[in-house]
C-alpha positions in Angstrom: 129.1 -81.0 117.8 132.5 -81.1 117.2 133.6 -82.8 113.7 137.3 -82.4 113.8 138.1 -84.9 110.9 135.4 -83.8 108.2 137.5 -81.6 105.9 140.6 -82.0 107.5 143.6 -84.1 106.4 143.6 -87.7 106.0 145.8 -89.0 108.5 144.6 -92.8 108.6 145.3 -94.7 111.9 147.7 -97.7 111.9 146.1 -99.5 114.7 142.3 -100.4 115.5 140.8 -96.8 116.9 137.5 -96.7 118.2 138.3 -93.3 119.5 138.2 -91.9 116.1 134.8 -92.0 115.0 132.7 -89.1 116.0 129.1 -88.2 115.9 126.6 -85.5 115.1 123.1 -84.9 116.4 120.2 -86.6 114.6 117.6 -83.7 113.5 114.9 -86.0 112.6 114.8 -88.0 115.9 111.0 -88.4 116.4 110.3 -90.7 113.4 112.2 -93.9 112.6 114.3 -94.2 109.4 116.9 -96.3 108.4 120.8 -94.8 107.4 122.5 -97.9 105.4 126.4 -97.8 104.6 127.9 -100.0 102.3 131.7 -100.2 102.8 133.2 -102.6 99.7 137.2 -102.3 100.9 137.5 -103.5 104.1 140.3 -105.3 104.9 141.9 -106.7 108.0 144.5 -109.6 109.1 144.1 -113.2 109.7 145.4 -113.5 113.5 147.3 -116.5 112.3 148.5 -116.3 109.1 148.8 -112.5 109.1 147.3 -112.6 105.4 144.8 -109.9 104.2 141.0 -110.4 104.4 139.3 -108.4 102.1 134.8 -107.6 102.8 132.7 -105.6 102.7 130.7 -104.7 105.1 127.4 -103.0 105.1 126.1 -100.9 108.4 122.6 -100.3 109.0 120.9 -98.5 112.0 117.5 -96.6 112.9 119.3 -93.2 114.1 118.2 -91.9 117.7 119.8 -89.0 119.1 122.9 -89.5 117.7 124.4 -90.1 114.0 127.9 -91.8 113.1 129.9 -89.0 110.9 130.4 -90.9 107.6 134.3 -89.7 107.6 135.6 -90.8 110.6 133.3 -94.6 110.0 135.9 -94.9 106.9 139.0 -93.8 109.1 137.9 -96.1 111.8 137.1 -99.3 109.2 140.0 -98.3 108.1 141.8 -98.8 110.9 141.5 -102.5 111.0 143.8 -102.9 108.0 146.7 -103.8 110.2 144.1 -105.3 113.1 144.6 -109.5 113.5 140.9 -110.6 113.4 138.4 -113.3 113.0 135.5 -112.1 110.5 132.8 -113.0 113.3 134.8 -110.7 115.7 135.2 -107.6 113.2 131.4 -107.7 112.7 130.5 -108.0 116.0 132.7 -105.5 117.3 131.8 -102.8 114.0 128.4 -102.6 115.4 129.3 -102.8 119.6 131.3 -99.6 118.9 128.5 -98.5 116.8 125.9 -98.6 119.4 127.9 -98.0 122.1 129.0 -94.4 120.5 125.6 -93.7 119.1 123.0 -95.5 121.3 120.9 -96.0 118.1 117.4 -98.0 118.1 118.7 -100.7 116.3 121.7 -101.6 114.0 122.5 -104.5 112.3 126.2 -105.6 110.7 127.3 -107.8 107.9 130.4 -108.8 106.3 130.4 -110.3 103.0 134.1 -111.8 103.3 136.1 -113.0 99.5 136.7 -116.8 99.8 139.5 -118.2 101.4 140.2 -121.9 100.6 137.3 -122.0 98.5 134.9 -121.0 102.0 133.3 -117.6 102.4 131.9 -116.7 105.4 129.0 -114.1 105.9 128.7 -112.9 109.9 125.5 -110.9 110.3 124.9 -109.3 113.9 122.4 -107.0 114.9 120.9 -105.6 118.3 117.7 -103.6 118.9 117.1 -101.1 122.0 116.2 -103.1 124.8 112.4 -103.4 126.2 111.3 -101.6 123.2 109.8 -102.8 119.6 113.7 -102.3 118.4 114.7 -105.5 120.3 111.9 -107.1 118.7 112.8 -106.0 115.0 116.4 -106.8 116.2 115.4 -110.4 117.1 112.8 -110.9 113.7 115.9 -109.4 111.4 118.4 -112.1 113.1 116.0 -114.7 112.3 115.0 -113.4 108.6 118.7 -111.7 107.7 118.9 -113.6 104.5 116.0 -112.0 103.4 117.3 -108.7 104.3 120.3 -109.2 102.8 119.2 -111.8 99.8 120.7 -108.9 97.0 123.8 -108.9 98.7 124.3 -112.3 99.0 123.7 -113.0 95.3 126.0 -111.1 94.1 
């Protein structure tokens, strides 16, 4: 595989960049295990106001062949810091690009998003491998995320 960010510069991107995360092969692929990251700075845009939203956003996923490099996941979160968003849509989209670059069993996404006008909001998605006991988990951790998450949410 070829990591071309991991030990190289830091040359963050301006503009939302899918493109820049990469991935490396999962050498544990025949048992299920789940890889959580917890990202406490994210920040992107209102797409009205233009104001800074400040999360965090916490990523997990049961790893099939493929494994997110944890470098180029902070250069591409990063890259929504000048990205005009909705929090729903940031969440969702985190984890399309996700599963669309690693093709995982499941992942799940939350934002945990600082008030604004004394109203936080909390957008949890998650998606499990279709036809499989993935979509299944996928579908009882939608249903159950609270629990999942209760540590978070206390906090």
């Amino acid at each position: 595989m070829n990591l071309s960010l991991l030990g190289g510069e830091n040359n963050y991107p301006s503009v939302y960049s899918p493109s820049i995360l990469e991935v490396f092969e999962n050498k544990h692929s025949d048992i299920d295990y789940m890889v959580k990251f917890n990202c406490p700075e994210f920040t992107s845009l209102c797409p009205v106001t233009g104001q800074p939203d400040f999360a965090a956003i916490y990523i997990n996923y049961i790893p099939n062949k493929l494994m997110v490099e944890s470098k180029s996941l902070k250069m591409y979160l990063f890259s929504y810091r000048n990205h005009g968003d909705f929090h729903e849509n940031c969440v969702n989209t985190i984890m399309k690009d996700l599963r669309d670059l690693m093709k995982p069993r499941l992942i799940e996404v939350q934002g945990k998003f600082t008030p604004r006008g004394g109203i936080s909001i909390d957008p949890y998605t998650c998606w499990g491998e279709p036809s499989t006991k993935y979509e299944e988990m996928a579908a009882y951790r939608l249903k159950n995320h609270d629990l999942f998450f209760e540590n978070i949410n206390n906090r």
